[in-house]
N, CA, C and O of each residue as an XYZ file, in Angstrom:
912
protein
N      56.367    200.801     50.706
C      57.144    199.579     50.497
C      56.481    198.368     51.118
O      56.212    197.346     50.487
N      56.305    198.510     52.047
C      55.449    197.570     52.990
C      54.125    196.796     52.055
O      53.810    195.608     52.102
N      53.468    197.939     51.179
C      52.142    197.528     50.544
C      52.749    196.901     49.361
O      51.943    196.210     48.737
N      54.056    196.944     48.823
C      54.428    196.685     47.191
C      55.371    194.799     47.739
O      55.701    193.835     47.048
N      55.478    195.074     49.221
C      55.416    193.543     49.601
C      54.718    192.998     49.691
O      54.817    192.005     48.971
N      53.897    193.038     50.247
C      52.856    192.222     50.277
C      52.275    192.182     48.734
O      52.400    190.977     48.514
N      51.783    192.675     47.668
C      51.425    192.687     46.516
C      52.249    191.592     45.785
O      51.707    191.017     44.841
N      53.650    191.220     46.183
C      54.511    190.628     45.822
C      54.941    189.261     46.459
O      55.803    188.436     46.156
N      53.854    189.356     47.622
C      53.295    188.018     48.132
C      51.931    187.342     47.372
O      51.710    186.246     46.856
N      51.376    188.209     47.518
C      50.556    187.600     47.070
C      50.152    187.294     45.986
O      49.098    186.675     45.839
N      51.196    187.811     44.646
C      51.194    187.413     43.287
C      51.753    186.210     43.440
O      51.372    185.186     42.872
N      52.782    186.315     44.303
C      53.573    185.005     44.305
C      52.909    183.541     45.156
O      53.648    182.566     45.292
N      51.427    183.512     45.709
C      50.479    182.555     46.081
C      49.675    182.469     44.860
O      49.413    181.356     44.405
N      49.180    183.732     44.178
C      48.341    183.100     42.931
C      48.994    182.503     42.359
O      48.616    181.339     42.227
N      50.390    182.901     41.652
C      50.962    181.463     40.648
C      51.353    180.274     41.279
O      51.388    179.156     40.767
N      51.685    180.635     42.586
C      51.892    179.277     42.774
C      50.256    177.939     42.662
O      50.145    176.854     42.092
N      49.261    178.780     43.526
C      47.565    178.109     43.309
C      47.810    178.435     41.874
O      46.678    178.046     41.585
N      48.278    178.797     40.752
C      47.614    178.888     39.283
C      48.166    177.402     39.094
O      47.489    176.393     38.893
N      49.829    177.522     39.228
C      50.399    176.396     38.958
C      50.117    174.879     38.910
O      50.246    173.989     38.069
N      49.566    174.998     40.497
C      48.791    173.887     41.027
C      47.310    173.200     40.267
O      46.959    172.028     40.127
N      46.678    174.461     39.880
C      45.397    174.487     39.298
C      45.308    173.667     38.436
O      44.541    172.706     38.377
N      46.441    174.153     37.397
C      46.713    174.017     35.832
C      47.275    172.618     35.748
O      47.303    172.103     34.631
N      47.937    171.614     37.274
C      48.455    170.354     37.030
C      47.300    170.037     37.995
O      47.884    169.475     38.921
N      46.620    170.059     38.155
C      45.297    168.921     38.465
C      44.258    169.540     37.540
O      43.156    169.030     37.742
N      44.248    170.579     36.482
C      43.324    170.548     35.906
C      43.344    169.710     34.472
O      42.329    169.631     33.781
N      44.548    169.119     34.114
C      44.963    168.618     33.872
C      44.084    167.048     33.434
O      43.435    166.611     32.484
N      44.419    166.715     34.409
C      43.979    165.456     35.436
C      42.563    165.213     34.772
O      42.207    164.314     34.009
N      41.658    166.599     35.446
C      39.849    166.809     35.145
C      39.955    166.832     33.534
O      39.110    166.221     32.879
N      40.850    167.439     32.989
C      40.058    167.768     31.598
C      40.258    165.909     30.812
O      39.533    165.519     29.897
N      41.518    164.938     31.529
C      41.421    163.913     30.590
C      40.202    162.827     31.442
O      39.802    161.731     31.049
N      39.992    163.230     32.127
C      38.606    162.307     32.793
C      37.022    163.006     32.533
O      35.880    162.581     32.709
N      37.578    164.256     32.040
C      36.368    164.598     31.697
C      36.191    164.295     30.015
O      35.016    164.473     29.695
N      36.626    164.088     29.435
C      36.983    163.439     27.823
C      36.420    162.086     28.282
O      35.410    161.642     27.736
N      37.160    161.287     29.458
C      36.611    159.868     29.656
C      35.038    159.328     29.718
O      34.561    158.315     29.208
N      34.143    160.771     30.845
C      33.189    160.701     31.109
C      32.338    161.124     30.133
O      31.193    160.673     30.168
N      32.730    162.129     28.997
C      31.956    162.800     28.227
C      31.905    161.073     26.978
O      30.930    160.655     26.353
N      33.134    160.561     27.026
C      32.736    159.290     25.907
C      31.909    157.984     26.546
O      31.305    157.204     25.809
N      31.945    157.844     27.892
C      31.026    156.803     28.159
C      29.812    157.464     28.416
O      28.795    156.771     28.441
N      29.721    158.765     28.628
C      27.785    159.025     28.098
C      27.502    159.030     27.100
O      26.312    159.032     26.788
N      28.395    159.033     26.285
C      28.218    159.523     24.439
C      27.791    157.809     24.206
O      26.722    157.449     23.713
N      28.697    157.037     24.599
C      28.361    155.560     24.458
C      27.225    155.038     25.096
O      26.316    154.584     24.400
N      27.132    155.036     26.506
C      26.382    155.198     26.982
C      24.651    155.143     26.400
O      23.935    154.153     26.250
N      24.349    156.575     26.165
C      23.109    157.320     25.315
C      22.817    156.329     24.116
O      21.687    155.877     23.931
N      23.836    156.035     23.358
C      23.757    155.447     22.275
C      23.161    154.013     22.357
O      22.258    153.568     21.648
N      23.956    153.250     23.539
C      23.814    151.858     23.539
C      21.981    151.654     24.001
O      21.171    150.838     23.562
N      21.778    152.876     25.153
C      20.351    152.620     25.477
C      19.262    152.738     24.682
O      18.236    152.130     24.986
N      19.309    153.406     23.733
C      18.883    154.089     22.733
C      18.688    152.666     21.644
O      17.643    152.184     21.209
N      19.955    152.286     21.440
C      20.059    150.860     20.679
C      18.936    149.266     21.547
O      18.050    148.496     21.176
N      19.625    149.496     22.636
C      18.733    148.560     23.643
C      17.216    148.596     24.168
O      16.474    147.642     24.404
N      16.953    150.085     24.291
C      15.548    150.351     24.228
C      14.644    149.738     22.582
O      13.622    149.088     22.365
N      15.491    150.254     21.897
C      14.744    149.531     20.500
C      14.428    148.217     20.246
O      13.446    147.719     19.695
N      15.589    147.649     20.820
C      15.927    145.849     20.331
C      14.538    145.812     21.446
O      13.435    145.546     20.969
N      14.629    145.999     22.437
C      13.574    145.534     23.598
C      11.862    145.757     22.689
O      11.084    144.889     22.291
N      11.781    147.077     22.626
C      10.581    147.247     21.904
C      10.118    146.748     20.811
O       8.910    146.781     20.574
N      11.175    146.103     19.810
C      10.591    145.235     18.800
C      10.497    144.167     19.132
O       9.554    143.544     18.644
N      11.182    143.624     19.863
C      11.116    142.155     20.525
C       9.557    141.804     21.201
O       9.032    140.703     21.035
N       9.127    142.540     21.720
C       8.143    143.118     22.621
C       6.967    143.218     21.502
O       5.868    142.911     21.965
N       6.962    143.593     20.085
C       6.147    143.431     19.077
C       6.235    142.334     18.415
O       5.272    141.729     17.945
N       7.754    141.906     18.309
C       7.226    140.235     17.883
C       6.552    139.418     18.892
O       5.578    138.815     18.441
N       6.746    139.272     19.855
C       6.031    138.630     21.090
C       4.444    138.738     20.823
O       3.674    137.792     20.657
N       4.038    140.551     20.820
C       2.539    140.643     20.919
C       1.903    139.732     19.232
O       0.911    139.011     19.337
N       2.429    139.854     18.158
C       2.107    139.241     16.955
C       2.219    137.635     17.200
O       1.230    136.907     17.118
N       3.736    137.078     17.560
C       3.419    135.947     18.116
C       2.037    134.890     18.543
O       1.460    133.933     18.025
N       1.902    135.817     19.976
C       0.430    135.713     20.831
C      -0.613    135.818     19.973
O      -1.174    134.770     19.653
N      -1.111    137.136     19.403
C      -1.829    137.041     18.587
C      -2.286    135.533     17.422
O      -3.376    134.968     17.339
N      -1.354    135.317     16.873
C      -1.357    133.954     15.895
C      -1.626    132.882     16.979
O      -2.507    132.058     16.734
N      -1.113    132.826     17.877
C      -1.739    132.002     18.370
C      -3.049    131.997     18.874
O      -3.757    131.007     18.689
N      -3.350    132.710     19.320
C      -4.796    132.850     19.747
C      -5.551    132.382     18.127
O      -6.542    131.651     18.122
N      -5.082    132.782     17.127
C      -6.152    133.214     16.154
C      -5.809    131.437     15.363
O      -6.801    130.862     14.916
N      -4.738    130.874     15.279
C      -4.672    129.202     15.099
C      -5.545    128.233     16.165
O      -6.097    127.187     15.826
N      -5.554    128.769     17.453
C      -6.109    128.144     18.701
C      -7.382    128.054     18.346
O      -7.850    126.927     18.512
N      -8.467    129.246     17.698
C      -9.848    129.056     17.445
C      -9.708    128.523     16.333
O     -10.587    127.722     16.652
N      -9.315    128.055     14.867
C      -9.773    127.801     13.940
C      -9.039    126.287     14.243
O      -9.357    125.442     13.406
N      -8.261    125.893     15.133
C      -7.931    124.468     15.528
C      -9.267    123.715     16.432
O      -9.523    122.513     16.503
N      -9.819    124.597     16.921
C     -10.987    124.228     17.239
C     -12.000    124.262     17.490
O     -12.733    124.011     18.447
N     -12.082    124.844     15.871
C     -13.265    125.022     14.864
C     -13.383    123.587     13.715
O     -14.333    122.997     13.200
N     -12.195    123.464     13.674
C     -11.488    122.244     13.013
C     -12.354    121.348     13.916
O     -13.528    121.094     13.646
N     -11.518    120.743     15.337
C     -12.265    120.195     15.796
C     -13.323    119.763     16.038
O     -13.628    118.572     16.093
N     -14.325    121.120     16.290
C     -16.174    120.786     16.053
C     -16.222    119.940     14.994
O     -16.386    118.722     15.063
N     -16.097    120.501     14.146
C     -16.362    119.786     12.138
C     -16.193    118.455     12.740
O     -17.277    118.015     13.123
N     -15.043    117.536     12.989
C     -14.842    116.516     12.787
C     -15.504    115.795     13.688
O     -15.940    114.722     13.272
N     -15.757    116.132     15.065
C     -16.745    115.763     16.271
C     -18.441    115.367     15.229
O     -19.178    114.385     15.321
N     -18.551    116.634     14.291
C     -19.606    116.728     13.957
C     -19.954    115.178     12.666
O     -20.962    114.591     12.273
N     -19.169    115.124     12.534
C     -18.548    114.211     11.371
C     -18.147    113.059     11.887
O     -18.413    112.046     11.240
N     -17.484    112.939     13.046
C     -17.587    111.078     13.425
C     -19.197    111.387     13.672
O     -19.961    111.012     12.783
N     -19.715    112.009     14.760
C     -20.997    111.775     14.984
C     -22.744    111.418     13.855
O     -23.814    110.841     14.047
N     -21.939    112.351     12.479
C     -22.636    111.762     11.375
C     -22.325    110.436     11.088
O     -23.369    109.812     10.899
N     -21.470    109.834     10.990
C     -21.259    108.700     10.289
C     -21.739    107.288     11.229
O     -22.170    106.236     10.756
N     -21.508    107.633     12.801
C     -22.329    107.076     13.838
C     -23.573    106.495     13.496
O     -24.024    105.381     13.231
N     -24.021    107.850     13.618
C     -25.836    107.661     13.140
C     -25.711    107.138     11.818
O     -26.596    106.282     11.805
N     -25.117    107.119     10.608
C     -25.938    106.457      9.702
C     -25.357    104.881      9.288
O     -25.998    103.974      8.759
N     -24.086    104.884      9.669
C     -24.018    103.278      9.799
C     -25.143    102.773     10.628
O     -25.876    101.951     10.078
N     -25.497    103.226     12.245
C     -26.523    102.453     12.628
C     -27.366    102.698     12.169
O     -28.045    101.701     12.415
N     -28.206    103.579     11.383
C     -29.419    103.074     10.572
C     -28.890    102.530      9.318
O     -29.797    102.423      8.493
N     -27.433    102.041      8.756
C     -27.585    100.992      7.809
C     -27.908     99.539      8.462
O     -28.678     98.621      8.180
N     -27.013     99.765      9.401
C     -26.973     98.746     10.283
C     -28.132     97.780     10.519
O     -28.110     96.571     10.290
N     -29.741     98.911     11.298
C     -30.782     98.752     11.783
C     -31.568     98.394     10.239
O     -32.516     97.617     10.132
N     -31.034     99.031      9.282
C     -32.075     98.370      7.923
C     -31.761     97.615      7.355
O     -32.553     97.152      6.535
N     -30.451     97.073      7.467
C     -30.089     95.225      7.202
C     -30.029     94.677      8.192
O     -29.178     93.827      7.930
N     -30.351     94.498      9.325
C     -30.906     93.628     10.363
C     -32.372     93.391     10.335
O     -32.824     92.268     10.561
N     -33.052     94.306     10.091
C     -34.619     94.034      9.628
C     -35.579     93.828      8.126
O     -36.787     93.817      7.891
N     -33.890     93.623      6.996
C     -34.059     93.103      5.730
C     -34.348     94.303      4.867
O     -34.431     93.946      3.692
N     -34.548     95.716      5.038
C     -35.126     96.816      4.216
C     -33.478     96.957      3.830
O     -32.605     97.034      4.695
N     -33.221     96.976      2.385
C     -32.440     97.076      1.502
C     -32.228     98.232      1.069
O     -31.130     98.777      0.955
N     -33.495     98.755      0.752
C     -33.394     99.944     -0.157
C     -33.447    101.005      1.199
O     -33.267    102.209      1.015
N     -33.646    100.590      2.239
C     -33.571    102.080      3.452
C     -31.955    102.123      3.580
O     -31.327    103.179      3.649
N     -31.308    100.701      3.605
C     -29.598    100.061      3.848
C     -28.941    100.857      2.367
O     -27.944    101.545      2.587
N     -29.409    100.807      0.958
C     -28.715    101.547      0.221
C     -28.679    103.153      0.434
O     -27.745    103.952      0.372
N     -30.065    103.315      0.711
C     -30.189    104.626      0.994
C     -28.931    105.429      2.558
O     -28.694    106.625      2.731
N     -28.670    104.847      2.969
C     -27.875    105.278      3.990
C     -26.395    105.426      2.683
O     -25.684    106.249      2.107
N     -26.641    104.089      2.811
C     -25.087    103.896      1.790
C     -24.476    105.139      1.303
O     -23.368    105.653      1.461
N     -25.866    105.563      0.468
C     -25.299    106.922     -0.269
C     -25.328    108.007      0.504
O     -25.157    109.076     -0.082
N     -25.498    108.031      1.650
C     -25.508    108.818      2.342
C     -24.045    109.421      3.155
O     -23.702    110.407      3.808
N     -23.517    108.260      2.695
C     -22.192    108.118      3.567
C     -20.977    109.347      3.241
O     -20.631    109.535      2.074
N     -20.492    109.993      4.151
C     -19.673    110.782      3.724
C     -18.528    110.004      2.640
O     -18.341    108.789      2.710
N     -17.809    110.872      1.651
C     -16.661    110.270      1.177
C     -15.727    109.367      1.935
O     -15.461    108.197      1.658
N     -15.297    110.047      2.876
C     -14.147    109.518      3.526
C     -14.288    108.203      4.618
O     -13.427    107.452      5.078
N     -15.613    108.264      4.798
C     -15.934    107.010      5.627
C     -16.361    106.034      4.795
O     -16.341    104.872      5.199
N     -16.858    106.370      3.381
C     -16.760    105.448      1.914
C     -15.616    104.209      2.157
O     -15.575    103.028      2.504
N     -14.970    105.003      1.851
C     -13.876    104.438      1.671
C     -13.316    103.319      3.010
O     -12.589    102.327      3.057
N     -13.867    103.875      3.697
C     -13.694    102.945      5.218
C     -14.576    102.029      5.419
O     -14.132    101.088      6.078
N     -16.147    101.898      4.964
C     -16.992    101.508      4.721
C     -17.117     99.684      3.901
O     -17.497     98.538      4.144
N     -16.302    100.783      2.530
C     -15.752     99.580      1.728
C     -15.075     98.675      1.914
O     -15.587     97.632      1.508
N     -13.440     98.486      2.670
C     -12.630     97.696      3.110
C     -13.165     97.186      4.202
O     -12.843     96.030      4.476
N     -14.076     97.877      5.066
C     -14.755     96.960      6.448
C     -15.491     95.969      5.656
O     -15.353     94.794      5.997
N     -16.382     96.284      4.486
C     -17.600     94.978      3.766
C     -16.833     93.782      3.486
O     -17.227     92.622      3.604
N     -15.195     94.364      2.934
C     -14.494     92.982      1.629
C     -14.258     92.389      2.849
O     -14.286     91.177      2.630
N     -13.987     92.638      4.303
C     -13.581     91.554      5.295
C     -14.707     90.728      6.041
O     -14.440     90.161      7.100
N     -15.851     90.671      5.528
C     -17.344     89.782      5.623
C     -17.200     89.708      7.222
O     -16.746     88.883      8.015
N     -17.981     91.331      7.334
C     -18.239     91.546      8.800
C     -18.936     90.574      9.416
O     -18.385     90.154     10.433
N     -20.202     89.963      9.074
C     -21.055     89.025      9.041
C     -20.713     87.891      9.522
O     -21.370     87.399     10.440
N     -19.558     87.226      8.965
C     -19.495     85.921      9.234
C     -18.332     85.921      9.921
O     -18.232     84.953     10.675
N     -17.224     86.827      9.924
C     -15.938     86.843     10.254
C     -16.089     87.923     11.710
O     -16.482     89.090     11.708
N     -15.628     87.081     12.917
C     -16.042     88.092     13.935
C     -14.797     88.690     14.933
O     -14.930     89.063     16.099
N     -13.210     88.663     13.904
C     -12.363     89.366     14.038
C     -12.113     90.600     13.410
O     -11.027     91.177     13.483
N     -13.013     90.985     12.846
C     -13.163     92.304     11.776
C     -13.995     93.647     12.626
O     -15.181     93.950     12.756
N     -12.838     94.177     13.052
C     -13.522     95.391     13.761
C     -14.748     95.956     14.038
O     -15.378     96.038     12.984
N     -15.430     96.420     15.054
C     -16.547     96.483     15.126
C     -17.313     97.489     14.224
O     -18.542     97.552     14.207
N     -16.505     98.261     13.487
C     -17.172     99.169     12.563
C     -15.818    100.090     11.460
O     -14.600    100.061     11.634
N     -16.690    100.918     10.237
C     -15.379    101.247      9.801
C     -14.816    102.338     10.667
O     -13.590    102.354     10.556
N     -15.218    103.153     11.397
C     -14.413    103.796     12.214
C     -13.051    103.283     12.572
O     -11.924    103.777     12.545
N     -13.644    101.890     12.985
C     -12.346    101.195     13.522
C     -11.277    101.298     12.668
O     -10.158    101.358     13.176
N     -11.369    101.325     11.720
C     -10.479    100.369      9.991
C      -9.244    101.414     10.256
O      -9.208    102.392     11.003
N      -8.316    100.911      9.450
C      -7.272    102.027      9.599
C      -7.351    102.814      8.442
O      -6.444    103.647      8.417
N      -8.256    102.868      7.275
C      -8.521    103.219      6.183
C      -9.559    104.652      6.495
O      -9.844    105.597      5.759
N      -9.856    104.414      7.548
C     -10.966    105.563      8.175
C     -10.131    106.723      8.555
O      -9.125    106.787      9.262
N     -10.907    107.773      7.801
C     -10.108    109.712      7.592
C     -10.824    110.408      7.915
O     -11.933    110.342      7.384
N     -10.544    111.576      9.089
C     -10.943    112.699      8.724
C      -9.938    113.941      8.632
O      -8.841    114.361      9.001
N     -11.060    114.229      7.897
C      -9.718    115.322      7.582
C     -10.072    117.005      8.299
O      -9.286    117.951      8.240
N     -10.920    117.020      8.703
C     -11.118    118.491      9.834
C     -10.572    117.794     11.066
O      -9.889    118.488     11.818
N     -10.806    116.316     11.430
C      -9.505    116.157     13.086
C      -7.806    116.323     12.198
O      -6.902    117.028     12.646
N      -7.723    115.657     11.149
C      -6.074    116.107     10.871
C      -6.083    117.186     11.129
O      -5.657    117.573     12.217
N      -6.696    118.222      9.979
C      -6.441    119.951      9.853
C      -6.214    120.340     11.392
O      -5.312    121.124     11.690
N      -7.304    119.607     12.655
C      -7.235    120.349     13.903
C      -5.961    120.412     13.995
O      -5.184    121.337     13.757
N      -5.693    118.699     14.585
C      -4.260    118.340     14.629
C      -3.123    119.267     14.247
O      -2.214    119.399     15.067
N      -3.056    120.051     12.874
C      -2.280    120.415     12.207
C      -2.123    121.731     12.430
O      -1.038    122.266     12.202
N      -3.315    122.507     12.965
C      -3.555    123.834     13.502
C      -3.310    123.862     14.710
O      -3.127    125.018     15.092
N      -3.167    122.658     15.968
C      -2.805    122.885     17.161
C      -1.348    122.657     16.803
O      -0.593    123.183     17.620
N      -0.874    122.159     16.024
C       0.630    122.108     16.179
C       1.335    123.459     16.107
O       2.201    123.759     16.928
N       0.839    124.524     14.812
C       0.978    125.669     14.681
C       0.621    126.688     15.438
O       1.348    127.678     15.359
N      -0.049    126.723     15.965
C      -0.374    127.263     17.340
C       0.356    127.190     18.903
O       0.465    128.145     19.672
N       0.789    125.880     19.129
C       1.580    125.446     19.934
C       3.432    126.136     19.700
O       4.331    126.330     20.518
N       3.345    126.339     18.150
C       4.970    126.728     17.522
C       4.748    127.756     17.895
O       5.513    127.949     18.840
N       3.758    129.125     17.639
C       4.008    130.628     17.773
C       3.546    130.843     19.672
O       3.773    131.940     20.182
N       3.034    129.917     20.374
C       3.185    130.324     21.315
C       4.509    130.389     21.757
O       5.136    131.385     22.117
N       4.966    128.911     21.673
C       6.577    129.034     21.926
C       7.625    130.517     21.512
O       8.309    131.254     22.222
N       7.327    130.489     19.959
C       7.767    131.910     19.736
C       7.541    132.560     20.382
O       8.590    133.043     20.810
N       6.560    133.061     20.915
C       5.981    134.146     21.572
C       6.728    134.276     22.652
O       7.164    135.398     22.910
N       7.101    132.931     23.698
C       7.708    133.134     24.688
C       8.885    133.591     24.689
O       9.285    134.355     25.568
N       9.714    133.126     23.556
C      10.801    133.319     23.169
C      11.538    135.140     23.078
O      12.443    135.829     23.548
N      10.060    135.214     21.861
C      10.521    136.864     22.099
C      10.174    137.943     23.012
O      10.568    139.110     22.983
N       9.129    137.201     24.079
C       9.399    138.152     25.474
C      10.418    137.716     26.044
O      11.174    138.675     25.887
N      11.161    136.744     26.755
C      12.212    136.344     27.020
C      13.348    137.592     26.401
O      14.127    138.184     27.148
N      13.271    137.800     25.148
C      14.333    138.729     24.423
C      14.077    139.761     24.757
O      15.007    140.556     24.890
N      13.010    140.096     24.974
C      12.666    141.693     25.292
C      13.390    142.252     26.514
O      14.204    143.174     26.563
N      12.814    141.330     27.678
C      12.973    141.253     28.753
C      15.107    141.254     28.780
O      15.867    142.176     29.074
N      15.327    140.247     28.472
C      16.512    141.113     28.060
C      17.177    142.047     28.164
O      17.922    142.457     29.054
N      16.730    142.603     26.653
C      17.060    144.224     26.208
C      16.986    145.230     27.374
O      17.668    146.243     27.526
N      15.801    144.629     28.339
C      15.307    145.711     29.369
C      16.592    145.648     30.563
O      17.225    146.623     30.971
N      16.708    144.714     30.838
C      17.501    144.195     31.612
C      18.923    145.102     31.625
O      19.194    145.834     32.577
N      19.726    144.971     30.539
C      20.705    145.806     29.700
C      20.294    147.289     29.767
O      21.120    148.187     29.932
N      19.213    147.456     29.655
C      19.099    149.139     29.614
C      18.826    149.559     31.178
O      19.001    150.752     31.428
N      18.459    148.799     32.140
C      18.813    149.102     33.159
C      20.392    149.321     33.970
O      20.765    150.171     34.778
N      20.969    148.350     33.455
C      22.403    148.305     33.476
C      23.501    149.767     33.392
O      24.344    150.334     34.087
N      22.777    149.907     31.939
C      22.901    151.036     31.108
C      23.048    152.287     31.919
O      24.077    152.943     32.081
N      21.339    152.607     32.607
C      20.990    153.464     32.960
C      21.388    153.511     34.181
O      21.141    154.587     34.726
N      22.057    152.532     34.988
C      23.185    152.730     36.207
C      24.326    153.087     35.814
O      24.941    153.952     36.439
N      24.981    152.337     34.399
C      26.311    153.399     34.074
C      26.398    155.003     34.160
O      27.279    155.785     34.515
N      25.083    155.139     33.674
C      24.434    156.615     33.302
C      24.604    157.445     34.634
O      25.293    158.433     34.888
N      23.901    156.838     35.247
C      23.686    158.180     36.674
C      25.177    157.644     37.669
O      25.237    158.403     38.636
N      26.028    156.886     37.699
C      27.618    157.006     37.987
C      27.831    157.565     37.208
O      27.824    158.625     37.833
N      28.120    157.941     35.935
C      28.758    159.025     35.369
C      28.650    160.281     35.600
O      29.579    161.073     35.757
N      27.102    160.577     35.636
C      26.788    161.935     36.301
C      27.527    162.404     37.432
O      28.278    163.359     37.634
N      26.917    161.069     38.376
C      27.339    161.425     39.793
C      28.791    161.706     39.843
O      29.051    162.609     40.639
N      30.081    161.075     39.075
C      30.969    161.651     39.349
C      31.523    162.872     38.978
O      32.599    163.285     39.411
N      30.558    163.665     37.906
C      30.998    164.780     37.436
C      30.715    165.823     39.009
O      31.113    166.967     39.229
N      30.092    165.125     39.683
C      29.855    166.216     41.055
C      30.738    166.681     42.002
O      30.751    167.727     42.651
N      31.846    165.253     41.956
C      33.176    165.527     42.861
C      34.066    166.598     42.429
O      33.873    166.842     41.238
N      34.773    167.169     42.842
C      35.908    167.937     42.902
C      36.991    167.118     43.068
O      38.011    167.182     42.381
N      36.783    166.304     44.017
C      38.286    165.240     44.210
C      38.430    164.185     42.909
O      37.564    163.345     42.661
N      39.656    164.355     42.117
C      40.023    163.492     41.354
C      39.720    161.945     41.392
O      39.082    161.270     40.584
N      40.528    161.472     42.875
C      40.081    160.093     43.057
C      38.973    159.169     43.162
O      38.898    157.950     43.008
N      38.033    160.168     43.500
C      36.464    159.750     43.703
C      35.928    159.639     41.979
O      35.133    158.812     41.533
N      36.579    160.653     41.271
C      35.898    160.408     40.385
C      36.145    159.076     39.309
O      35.304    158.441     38.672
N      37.592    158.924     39.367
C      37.821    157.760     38.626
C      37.719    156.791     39.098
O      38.024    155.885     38.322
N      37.239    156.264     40.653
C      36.903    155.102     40.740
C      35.245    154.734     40.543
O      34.632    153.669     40.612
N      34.753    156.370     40.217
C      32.957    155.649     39.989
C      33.308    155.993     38.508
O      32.636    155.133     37.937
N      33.719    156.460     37.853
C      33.895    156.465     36.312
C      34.122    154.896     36.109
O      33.217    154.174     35.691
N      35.789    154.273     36.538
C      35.879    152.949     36.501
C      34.976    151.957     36.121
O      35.001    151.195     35.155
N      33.883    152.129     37.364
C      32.824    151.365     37.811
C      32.014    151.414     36.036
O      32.099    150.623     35.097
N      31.370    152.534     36.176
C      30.131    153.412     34.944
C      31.231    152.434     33.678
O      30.775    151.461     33.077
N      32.256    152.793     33.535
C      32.885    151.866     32.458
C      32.786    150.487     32.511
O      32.533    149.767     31.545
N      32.972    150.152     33.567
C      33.188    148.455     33.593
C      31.348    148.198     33.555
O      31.251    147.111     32.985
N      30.256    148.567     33.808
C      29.205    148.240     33.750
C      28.941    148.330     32.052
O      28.835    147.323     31.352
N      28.891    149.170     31.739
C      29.269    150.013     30.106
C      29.766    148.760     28.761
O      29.238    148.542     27.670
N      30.970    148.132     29.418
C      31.173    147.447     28.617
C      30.810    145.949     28.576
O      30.914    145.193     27.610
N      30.162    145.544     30.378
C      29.181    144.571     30.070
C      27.792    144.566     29.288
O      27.167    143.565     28.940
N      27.507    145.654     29.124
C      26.302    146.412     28.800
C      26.593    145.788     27.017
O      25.858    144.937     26.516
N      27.400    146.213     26.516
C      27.675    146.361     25.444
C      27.987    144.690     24.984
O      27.539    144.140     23.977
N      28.807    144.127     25.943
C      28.749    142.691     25.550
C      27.704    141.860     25.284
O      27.700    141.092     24.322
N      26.493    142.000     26.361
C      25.442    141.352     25.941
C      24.824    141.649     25.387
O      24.023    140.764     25.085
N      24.545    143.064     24.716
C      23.774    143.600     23.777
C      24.626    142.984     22.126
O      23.867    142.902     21.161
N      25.698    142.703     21.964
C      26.390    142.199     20.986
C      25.955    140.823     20.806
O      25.582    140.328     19.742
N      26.049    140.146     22.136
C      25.629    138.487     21.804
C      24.151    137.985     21.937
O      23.660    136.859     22.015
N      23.574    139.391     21.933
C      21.716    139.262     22.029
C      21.380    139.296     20.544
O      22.182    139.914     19.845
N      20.052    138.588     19.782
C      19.550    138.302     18.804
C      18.871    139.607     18.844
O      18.454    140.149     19.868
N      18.755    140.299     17.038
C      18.258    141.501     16.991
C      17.069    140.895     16.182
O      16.916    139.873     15.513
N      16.212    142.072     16.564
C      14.844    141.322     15.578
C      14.401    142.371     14.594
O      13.489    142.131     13.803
């Protein structure tokens, strides 16, 4: 009798610990549903954020690239036109030097020598009778009729060049970002873990809390970030 009491104690401590079990297990299984959906989210968002970062990170390197590759042919541009005031230099002054010493035909011979575009600059400097009139610019360079067109093109290639660097900055800026967020991320991540380690209920829902409230900043700025 003695042994069929005690047997009858101690059935009567397991249900009561079952009882107990079964209302705080309770508890674990709806926080463990909680924790199992912010890793599920979690995984996903980094996964999403690692990407946005890495393409961002390829528009950037293409960016750079164009620029570098506008930067040399802007001044390649440049040479040309250096090369090109410096022609037209030299042969105005030997028109110059062969109508000051009366040789005509050395003075036509330049003439035709003249690039197009300083032609044309050439011409409107003559109709204002350089000669006698000594408010008429010192040469057609001066004229406002005077073009080149490899300093425009430079001009026009440093501007484009100057745009994709900017880009460029732009989309590391974005990258950097994304990275930013997936660090975030990856602190929601290891609080979630970490609270699957407790046994005590309370510990766990206040670092779950946390892993959530990081989670859904995570998610906010990844929403109001530009995808590329």
């Amino acid at each position: 009798m003695p042994e069929a009491g005690s047997n009858v104690e101690l059935a009567h401590d397991l249900s009561a610990h079952g009882h107990h079990a079964g209302s705080s297990g309770g508890h674990a299984k709806w926080l463990g549903f909680v924790e199992a959906f912010v890793l599920a989210i979690v995984a996903v968002s980094t996964a999403w954020s690692g990407y946005q970062a890495s393409r961002w990170n390829g528009v950037s390197t293409t960016d750079y690239a164009l620029y570098e590759r506008y930067t040399v042919l802007s001044q390649e541009k440049a040479t040309l036109a250096g090369q090109d005031r410096l022609y037209d230099i030299v042969t105005f002054n030997g028109w110059v030097a062969a109508k000051v010493a009366g040789h005509e035909k050395v003075a036509t011979f330049y003439e035709r020598r003249f690039r197009p575009e300083y032609e044309v600059a050439f011409k409107a400097w003559m109709k204002l009778d350089p000669i006698h009139n000594l408010r008429v610019p010192a040469g057609p360079i001066a004229m406002p009729e005077y073009r080149n067109a490899n300093a425009l093109e430079a001009v026009r290639l440093e501007g484009v060049s100057a745009r994709y660097v900017g880009d460029g900055i732009k989309s590391r800026e974005q990258s950097d970002d994304y990275v930013r967020v997936t660090v975030f991320l990856a602190t929601a991540l290891f609080l979630t873990a970490l609270s699957q380690r407790f046994e005590f209920t309370g510990p766990r829902v206040v670092i779950v809390a946390v892993a959530a409230t990081l989670l859904l900043l995570s998610v906010f700025w990844i929403l109001r970030l530009p995808r590329a």
